[in-house]
C-alpha distance (Angstrom), angle and dihedral (degrees) to the residues before:
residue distance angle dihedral
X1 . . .
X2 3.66 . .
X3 4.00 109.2 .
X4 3.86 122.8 -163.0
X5 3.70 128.8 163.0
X6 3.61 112.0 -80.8
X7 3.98 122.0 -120.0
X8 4.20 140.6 -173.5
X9 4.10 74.8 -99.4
X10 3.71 85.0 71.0
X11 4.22 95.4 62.2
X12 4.19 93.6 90.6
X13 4.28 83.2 54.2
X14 3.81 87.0 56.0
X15 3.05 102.6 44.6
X16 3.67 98.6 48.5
X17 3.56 92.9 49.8
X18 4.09 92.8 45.1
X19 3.57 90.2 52.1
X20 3.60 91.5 60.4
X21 3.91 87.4 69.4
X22 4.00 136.9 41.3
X23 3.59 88.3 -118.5
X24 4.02 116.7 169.7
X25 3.52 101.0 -166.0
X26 4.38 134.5 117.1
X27 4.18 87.4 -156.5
X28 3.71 89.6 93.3
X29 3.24 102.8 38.6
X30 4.22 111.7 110.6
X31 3.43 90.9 -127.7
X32 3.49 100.4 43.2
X33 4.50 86.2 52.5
X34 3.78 92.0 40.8
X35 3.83 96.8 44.3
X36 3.80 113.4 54.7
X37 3.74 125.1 78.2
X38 3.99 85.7 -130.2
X39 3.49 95.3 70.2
X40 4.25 119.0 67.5
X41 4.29 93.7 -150.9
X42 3.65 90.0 155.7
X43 3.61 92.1 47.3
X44 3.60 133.4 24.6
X45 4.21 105.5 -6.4
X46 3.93 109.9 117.8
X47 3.75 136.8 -168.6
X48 3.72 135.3 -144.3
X49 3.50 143.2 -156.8
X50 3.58 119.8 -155.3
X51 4.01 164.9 88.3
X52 3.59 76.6 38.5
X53 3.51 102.2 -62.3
X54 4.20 142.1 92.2
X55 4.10 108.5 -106.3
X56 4.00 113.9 -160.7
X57 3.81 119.7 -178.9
X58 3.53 138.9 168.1
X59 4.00 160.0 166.7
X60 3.15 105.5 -102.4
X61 4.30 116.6 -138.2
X62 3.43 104.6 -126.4
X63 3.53 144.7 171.1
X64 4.30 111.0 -85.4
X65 3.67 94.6 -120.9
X66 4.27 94.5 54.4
X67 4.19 74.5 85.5
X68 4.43 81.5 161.2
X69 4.19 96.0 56.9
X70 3.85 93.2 31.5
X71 3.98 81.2 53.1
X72 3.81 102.9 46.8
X73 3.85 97.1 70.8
X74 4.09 126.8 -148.0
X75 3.68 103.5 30.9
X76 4.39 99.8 -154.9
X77 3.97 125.9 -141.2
X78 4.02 106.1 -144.3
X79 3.61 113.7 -96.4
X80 3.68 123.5 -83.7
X81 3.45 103.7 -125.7
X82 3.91 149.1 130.1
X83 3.86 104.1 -78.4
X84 3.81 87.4 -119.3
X85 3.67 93.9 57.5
X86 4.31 91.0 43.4
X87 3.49 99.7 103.2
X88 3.61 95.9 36.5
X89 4.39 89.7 57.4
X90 3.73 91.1 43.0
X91 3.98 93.1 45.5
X92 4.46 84.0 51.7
X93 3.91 89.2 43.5
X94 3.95 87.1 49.2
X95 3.63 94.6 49.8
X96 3.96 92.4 44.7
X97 3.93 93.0 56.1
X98 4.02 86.7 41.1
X99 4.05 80.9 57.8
X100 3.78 99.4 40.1
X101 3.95 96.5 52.7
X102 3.54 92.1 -112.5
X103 3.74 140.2 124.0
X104 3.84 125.2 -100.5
X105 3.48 106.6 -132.1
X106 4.16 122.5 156.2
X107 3.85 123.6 -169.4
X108 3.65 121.5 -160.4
X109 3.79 106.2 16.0
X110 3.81 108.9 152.1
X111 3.85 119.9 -124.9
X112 4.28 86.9 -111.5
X113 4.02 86.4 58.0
X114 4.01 96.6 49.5
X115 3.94 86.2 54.6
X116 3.89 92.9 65.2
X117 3.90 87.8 55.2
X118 3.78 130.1 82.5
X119 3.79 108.5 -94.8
X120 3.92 91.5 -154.9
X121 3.73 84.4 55.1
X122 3.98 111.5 40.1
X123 4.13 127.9 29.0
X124 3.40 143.1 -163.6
X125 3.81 115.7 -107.2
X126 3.87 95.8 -130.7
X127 3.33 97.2 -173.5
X128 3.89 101.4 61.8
X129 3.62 93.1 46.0
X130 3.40 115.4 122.0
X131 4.27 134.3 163.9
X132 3.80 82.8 -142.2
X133 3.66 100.5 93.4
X134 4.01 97.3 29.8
X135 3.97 104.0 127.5
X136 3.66 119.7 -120.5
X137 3.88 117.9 -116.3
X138 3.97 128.4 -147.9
X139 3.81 137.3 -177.9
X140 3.71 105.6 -130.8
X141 3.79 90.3 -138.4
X142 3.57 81.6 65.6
X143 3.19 113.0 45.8
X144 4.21 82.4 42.3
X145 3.67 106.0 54.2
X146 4.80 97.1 18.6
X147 3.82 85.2 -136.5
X148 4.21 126.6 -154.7
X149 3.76 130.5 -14.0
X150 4.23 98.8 -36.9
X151 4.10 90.1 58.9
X152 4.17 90.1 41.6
X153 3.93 89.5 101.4
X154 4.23 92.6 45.9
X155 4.18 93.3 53.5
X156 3.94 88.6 49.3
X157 3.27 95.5 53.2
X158 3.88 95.7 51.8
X159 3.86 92.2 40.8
X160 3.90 86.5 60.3
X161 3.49 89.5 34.6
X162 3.99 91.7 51.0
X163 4.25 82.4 39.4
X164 3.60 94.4 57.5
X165 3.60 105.8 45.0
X166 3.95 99.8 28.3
X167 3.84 104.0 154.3
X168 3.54 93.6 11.4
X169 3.82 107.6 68.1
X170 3.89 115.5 73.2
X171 4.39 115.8 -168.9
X172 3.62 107.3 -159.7
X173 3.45 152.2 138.4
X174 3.99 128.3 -60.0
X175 3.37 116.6 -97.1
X176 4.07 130.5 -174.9
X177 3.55 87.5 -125.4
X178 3.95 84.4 65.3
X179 3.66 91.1 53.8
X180 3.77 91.1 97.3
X181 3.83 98.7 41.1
X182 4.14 88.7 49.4
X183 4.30 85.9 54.1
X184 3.87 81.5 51.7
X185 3.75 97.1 48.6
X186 4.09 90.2 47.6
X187 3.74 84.6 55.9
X188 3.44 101.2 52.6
X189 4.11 92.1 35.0
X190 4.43 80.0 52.3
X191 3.77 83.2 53.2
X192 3.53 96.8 51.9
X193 3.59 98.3 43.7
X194 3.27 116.6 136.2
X195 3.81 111.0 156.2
X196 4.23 112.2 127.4
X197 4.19 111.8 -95.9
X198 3.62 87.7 4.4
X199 4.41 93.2 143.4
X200 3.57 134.2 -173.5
X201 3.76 91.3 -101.9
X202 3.47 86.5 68.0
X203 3.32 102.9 47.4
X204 3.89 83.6 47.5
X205 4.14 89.9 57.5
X206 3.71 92.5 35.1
X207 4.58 88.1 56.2
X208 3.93 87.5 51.5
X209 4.00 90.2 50.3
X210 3.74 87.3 48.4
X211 4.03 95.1 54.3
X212 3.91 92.5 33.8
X213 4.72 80.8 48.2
X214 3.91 84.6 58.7
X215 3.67 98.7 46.5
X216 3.86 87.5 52.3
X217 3.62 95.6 46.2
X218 4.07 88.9 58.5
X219 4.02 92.9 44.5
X220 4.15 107.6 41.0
X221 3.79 122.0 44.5
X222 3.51 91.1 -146.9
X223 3.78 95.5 65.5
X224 4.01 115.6 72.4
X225 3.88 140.4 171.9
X226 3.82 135.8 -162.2
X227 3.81 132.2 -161.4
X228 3.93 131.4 -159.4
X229 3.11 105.3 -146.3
X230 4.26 128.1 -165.1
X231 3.99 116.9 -167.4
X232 4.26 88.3 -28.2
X233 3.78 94.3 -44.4
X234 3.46 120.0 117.9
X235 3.20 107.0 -132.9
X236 4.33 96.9 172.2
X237 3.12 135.4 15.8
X238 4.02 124.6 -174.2
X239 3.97 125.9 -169.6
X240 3.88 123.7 -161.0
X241 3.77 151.9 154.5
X242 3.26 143.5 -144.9
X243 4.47 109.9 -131.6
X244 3.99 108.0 -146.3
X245 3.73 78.0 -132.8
X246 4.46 80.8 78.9
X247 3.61 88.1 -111.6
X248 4.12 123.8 125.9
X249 3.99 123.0 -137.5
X250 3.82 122.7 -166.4
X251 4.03 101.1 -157.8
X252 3.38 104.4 173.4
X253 4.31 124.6 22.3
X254 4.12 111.7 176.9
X255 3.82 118.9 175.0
X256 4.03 131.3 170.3
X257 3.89 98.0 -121.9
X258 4.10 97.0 -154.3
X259 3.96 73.0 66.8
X260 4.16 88.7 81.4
X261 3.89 102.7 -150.6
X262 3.71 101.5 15.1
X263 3.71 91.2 118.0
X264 4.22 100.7 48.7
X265 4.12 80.8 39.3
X266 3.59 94.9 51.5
X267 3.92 99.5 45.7
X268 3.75 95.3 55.4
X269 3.88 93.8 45.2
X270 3.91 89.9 50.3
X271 3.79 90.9 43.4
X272 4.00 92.7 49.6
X273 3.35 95.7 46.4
X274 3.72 102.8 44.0
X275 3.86 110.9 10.3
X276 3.80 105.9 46.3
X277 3.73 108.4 117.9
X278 4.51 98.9 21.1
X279 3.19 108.9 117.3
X280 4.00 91.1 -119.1
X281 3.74 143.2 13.1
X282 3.60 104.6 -132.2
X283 3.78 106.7 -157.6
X284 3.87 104.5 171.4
X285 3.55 142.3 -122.3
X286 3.55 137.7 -54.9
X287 3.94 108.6 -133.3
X288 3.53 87.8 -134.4
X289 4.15 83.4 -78.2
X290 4.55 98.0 150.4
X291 3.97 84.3 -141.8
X292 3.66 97.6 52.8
X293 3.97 90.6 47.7
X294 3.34 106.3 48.2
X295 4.57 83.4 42.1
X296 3.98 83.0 52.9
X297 4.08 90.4 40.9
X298 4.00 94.2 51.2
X299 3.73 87.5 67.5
X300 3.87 100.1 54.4
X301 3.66 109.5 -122.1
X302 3.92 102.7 -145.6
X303 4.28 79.8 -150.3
X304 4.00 151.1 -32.7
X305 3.31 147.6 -106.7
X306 3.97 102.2 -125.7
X307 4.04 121.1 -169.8
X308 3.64 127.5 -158.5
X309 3.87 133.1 174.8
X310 3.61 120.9 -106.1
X311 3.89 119.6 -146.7
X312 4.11 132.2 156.5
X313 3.44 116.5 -79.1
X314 4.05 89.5 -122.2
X315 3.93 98.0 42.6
X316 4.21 86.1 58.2
């Protein structure tokens, strides 16, 4: 395998390769690499072509005292790859850190890809698995037309929602004359925040996704935004994009909450406009933040994207 450090150049390679699969994931998504702290793309993350499959690796940036990660080298993504040719690409990436002197260690492999591998050869690094960081799943229908009983509490709050600000509320398309008035709305949403363990760090990483969001929305056809907007204030804003895998991600969702309803209101618009024949709304994880989860768990996720690290069986 022939490493080099990866680029925005390399988007057309992931795509091509992701829409060789039905993969439901944000992990290859460019923004979701060359967003978050965790991952070094202006420095040391590298990308592979070969055995038939995309290889992405990495330093991770972590914090000084996590002296065992910051230790271990090239963290690897699983290889993108048909599913028939999985445990063939992981097998050659195996046998290539075997014959470089370094450790095999894959984040971010779901439970579905670990079953195509060799159990007496590959294991699951129990004790770095967390439900934190599994991705939450949605049926578009769903999240489209808030069916039955369980989505009674969503339509009520965009009928009064709807009610309230009938003739005043406008959903539409992103514009870069919004840029300033979606900065505005992160402040005041920052402000409000209220979610358990939610720091200023994060809010820190989360403002640089936003402005790196908006420069992706203006380059790439296949990443959009809406606003709601109420007498020229932006009141929501929602970010997405559409995998070549057919599967919808929302990356970023931003809503004034003395607006009651914006949120519900704002996630079916953005779902019907963008999302209505993927296979899957992918709406993120939770961090393990109680607010986020139960928000995520009031719209029914019909599954999840888990990860888990993959490790040899004899280097547990």
């Amino acid at each position: 395998m022939m490493f080099r450090k990866i680029s925005e150049a390399d988007k057309p390679l992931i795509d091509s390769y992701l829409a060789r699969t039905n993969y439901p994931g944000s992990y290859y998504s460019m923004l979701y690499l060359s967003g978050w702290d965790f991952f070094d793309f202006g420095g040391s993350m590298e990308i592979a072509e070969a055995n038939g499959a995309v290889y992405i690796r990495f330093l991770p940036n972590l914090a000084k005292e996590d002296e065992e990660t910051d230790s271990r080298g090239f963290v690897y993504m699983p290889p993108l790859t048909e599913t028939g040719n999985f445990a063939a690409a992981t097998d050659a990436l195996r046998e290539y850190c075997l014959s470089a002197g370094q450790e095999f260690y894959v984040t971010s492999c779901r439970p579905e890809e670990y079953a195509l591998l060799d159990g007496n050869v590959y294991a699951i690094d129990e004790k770095n698995d967390s439900r934190d960081f599994a991705e939450y799943l949605y049926k578009p229908s769903d999240l489209i037309t808030l069916p039955g009983k369980k989505y009674h509490a969503k339509r009520n709050f965009i009928s009064r929602f709807t009610n309230t600000y009938q003739g005043k509320y406008v959903f539409r398309s992103f514009e870069e004359r919004d840029r300033r008035g979606v900065y505005d709305l992160f402040g005041i949403w920052s402000r409000n925040k209220s979610f358990d363990g939610y720091h200023d760090s994060s809010k820190n990483q989360e403002a640089r996704l936003v402005a790196k969001a908006l420069d992706y929305v203006t380059k790439y056809d296949d990443f959009f935004a809406d606003v709601i907007e109420i007498d020229g204030e932006i009141v929501g804003f929602e970010m997405g994009e559409r995998l070549a895998s057919n599967n919808g991600i929302v990356h970023i969702e931003k809503g004034n909450i003395e607006y009651d309803g914006v949120y519900p209101t704002l996630c079916q618009a953005f779902a019907a406009k963008h999302f209505a024949d993927v296979n899957f709304i992918n709406r993120q994880e939770d961090m393990g933040l109680d607010g986020l989860r139960k928000s995520k768990l009031s719209y029914h996720p019909c599954g999840f994207v888990e990860k888990r690290i993959i490790v040899l069986r004899e280097a547990r």
